[in-house]
C-alpha positions in Angstrom: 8.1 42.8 14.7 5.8 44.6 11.9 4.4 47.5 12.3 1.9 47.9 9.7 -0.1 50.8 8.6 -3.1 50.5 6.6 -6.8 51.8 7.6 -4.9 51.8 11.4 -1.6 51.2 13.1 -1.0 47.6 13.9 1.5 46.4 15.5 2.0 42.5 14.9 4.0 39.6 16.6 4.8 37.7 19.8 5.8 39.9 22.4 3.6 43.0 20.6 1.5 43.5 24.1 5.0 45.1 25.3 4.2 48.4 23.1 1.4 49.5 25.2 2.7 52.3 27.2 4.3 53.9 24.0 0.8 53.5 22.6 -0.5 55.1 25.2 1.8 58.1 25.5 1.5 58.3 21.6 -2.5 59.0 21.5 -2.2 60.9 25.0 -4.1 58.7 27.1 -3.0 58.8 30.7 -6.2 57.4 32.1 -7.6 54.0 30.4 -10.8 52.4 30.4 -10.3 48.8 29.9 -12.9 47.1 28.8 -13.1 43.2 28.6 -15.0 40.3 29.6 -15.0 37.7 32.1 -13.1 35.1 30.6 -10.3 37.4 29.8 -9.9 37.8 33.2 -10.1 34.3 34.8 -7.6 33.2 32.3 -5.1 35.8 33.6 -4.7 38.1 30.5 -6.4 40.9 32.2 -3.4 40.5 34.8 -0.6 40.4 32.4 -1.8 43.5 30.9 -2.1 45.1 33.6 1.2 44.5 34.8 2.7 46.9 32.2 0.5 50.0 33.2 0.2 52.1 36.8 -2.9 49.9 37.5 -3.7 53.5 39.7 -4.7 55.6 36.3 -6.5 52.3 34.8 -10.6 52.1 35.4 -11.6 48.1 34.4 -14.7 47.0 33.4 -15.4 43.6 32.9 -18.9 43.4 32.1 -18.9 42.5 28.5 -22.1 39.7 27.8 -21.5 36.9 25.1 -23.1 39.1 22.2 -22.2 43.4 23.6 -25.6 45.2 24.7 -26.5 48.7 24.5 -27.2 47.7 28.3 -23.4 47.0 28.6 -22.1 50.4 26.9 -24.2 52.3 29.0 -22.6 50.8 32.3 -19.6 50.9 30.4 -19.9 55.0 29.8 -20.5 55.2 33.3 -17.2 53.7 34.3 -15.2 55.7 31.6 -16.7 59.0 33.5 -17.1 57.7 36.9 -12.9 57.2 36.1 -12.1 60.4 34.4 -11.0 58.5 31.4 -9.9 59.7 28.4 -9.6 56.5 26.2 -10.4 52.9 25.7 -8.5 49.4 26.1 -10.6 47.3 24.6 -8.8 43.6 25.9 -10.6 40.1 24.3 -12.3 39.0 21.2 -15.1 40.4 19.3 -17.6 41.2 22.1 -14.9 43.4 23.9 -14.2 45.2 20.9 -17.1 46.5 20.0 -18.6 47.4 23.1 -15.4 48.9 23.8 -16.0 50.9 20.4 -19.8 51.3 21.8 -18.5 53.1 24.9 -15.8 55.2 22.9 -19.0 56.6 20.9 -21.8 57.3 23.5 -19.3 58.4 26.1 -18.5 61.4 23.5 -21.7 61.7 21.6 -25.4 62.1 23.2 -28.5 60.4 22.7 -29.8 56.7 22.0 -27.5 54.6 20.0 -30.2 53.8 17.6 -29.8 56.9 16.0 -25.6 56.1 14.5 -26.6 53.1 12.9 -25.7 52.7 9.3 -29.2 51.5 8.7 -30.6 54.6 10.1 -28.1 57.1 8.2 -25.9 57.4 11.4 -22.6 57.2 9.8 -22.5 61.0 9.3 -23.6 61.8 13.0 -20.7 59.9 14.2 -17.4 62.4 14.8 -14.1 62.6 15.3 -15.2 63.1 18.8 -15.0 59.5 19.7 -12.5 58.4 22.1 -9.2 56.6 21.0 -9.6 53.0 21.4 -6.1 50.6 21.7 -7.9 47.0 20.6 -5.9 44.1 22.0 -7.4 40.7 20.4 -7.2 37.5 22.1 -8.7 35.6 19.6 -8.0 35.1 16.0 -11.2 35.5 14.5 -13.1 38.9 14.4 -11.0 41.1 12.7 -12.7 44.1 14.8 -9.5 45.5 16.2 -9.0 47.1 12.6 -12.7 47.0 11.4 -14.6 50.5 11.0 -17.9 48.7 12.7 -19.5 47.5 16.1 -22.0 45.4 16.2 -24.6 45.8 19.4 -27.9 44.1 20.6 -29.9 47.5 21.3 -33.0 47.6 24.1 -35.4 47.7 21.5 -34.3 43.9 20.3 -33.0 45.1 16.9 -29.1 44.1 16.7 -27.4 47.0 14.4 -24.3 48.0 13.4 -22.2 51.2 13.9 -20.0 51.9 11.2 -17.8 55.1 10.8 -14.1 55.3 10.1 -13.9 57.1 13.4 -14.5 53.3 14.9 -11.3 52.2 13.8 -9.1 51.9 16.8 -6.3 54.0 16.9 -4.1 51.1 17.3 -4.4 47.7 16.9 -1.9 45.1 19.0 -1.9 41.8 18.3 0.4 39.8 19.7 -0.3 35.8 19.2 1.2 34.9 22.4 -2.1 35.5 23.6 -4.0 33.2 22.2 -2.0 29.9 23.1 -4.3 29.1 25.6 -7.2 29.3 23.7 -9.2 26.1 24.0 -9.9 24.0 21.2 -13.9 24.8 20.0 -13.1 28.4 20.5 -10.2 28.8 18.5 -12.3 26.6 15.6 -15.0 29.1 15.9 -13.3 31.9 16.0 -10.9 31.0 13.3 -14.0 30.1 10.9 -15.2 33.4 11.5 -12.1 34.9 10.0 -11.8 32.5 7.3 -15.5 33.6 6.6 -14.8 37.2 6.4 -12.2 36.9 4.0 -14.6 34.4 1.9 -17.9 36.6 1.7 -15.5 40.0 1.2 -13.8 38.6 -1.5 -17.4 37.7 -2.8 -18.6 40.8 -2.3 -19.4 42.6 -5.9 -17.8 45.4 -4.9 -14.5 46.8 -6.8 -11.6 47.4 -4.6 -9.0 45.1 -5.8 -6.6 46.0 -2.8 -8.7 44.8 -0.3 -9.5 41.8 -2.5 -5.9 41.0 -2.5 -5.6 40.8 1.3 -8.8 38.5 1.6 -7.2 36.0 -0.8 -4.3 36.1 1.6 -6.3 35.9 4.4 -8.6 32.6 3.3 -5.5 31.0 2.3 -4.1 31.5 5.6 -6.6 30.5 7.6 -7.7 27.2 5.3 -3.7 25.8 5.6 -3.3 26.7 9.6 -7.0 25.9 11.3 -7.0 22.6 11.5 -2.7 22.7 13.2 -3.9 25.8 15.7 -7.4 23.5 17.0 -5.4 20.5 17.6 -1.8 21.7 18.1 -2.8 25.6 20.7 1.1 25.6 21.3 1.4 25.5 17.8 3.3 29.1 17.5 3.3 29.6 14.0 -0.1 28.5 13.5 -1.3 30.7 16.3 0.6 33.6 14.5 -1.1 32.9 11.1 -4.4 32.6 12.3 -4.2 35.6 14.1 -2.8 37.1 10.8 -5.7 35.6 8.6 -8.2 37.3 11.0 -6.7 40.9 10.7 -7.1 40.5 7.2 -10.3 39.2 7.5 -11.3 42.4 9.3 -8.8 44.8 6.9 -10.9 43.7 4.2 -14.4 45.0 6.0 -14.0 48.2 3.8 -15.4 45.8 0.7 -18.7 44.9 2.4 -19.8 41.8 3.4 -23.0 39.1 2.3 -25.7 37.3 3.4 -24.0 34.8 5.9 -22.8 37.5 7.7 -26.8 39.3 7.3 -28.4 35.7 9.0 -25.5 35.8 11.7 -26.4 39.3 12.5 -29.7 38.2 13.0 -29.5 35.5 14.4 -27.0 36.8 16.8 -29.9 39.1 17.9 -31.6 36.6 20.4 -31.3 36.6 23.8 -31.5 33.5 24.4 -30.3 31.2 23.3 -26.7 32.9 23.2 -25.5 32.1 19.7 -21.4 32.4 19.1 -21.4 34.6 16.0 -18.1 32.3 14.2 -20.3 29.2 15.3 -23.4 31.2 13.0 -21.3 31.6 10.1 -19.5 28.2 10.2 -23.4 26.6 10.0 -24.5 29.1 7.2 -21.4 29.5 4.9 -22.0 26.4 2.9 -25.7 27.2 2.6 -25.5 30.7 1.3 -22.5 29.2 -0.9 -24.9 27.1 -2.6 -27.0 30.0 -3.3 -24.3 32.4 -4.6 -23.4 29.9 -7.2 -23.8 30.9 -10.4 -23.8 34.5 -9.3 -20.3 35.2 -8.6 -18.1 35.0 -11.6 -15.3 32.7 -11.6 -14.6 33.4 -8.1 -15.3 30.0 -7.4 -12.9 28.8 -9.0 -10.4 31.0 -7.8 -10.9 29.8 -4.6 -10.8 26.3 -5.4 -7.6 26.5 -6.4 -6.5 28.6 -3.4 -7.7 25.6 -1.1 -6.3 23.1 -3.4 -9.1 21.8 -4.4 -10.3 19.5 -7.5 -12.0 21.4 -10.0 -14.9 20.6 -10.2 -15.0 20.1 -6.6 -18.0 21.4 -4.2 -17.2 24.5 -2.5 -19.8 24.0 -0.2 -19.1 20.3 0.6 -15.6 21.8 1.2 -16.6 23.4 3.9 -19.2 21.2 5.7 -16.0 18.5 5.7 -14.0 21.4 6.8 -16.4 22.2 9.7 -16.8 18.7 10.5 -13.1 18.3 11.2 -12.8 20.8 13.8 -16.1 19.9 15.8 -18.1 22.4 15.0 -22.3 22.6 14.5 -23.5 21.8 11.1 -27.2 22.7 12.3 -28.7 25.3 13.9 -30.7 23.2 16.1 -27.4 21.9 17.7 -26.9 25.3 18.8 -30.1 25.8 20.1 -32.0 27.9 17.3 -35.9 27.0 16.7 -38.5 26.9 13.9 -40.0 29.4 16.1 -37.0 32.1 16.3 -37.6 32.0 12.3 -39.9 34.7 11.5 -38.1 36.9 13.8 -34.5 36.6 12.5 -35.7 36.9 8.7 -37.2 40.2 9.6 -33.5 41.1 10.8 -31.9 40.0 8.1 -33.6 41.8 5.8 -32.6 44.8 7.3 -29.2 43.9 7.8 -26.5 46.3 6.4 -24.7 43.5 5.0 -27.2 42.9 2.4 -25.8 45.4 0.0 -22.7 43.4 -0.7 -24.1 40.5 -1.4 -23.8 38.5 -4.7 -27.2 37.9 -4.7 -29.8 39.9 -2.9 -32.0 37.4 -0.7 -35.5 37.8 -0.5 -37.6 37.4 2.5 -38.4 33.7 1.3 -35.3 33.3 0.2 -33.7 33.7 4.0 -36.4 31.7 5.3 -35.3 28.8 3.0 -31.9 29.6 4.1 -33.1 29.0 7.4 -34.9 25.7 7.1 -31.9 24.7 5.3 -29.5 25.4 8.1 -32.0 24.0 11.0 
């Protein structure tokens, strides 16, 4: 079993969910919010966790949506106090997490949540203040258990990030074993959301060759073990490497990420339909691809040849046969997006944090080609 330490503790392997209670004892919380979703629960994991704590001192909230609202924190806050709790188990994939890091922040910091997003200077409001979060994946996609960031759909109908160090959880456990059951479409969707991350970071213009280094790991990972952990869930050590590529994927946060990731956001943003976030970026990574191309150095190349791939082969064609393969939408309309929704999510995008990353800066026409593309 590793115990890695970088950004965060992590503690990495089948059987990891074990160290809980010495996790707990080590940050000094005796009485736990945790914080998942409904899924999490009717597939049992919710009960095995449990079964390792005095279920007395543990407050759960389950009430997590498909995309986290500043709605759902504030129900969430009101369960952390109603239970006299002085930290955060935040059990499931992406949506868990980051409410759970949502509740951590406005259950120690006052006023709207508006007001710590990056895009409104909030980084330096947030404080040490927040409470200790424990993040226990059970998917292998996000990357959120050691990412610096939440992402929430606030009442007003923006969808912003919160970014501070102080959003890292305190510990990370991830522990493969649960994501066996995982079914199929899920664990595609949620695996091309990590193999994304590692993709656009590695893009991303920023220097920081460390975290470079880990993303190239990462995509490699996840390109050789997808395919085995869709069609083979009992597959152990895909499982394991999946769930590896995905902490990279979100270890490598710190190096920004790009314009997928700023029409995911947005797109993310709508209430209805309910759009899977790993599901956006599967449908717009071979778009924005195309337009990075040219703009990006010979990092093209250096991921052909980590995919094993031709040459002169089409990076973006790559990944539509990719995407193809495990079952996943290669439209937007399939997922239920309109012309209409359109204006809207360009005006998101723009604003999106993620844009100053990016290879290439998208204009406002530019996303709305993007868009059309992808429909």
């Amino acid at each position: 079993m590793a115990t890695i330490g970088y950004l965060t503790t992590t503690i990495f392997d089948f059987g990891a969910i074990k160290s809980l209670p010495t996790e707990l004892n080590a940050l000094g919380i005796h009485r736990p919010l945790l914080v998942t979703d409904a899924g999490v629960q009717e597939a049992g994991i919710a009960a095995q966790v449990l079964s390792r704590l005095d279920q007395s001192t543990v407050t759960v909230f389950a009430g997590t949506p498909p995309n986290p609202t500043e709605e759902a924190v504030r129900e969430g806050v009101a369960a952390y106090c109603d239970g006299g709790c002085d930290g955060v188990i935040a059990l499931g994939g992406g949506s868990p997490i980051d409410l759970a890091k949502g509740v951590a922040l406005a259950a120690t910091h006052e006023g709207p949540l508006e007001q710590y997003a990056a895009i409104r200077d909030g980084v330096s409001r947030i404080t040490a203040k927040v409470a200790p979060v424990i993040a226990i994946p059970t998917t292998a996609g996000t990357g959120s258990e050691v990412g610096r960031g939440a992402l929430l759909n606030l009442t007003n109908g923006s969808k912003l990030a919160l970014i501070s160090p102080y959003l890292i959880p305190r510990r990370a456990i991830c522990d493969p074993e649960l994501t066996l059951g995982l079914p199929p479409l899920l664990t595609a969707a949620t695996g091309i959301d990590a193999l994304t991350h590692c993709i656009e970071t590695f893009l991303s213009p920023l220097i920081n060759p460390p975290a470079e280094a880990i993303a190239l790991d990462g995509a490699q990972r996840a390109w050789r073990f997808i395919q085995r952990a869709v069609t083979k869930g009992a597959d152990r050590e895909a499982r394991w490497e999946m769930m590896m590529a995905a902490l990279e994927g979100g270890l490598t946060f710190q190096k920004g990420l790009g314009a997928v990731h700023s029409l995911s956001h947005a797109a993310g943003a709508l209430r209805s339909p309910t759009l899977h976030h790993g599901m956006l970026n599967g449908v717009f990574l071979p778009h924005v691809l195309r337009f990075n191309a040219g703009h990006v150095g010979e990092k093209y190349a250096t991921l052909r040849n980590l995919f094993s791939l031709d040459n002169n082969a089409d990076l973006a064609e790559a990944m539509v046969r990719l995407l193809k393969s495990l079952g996943l939408p290669l439209t937007l309309s399939e997922m239920g997006f309109r012309q209409e929704h359109i204006a809207a999510t360009v005006t998101r995008a723009m604003a999106d944090h993620s844009n100053a990353t990016t290879p290439r800066r998208p204009s406002a026409g530019d996303f709305e080609t993007l868009l059309r593309a992808a429909l």
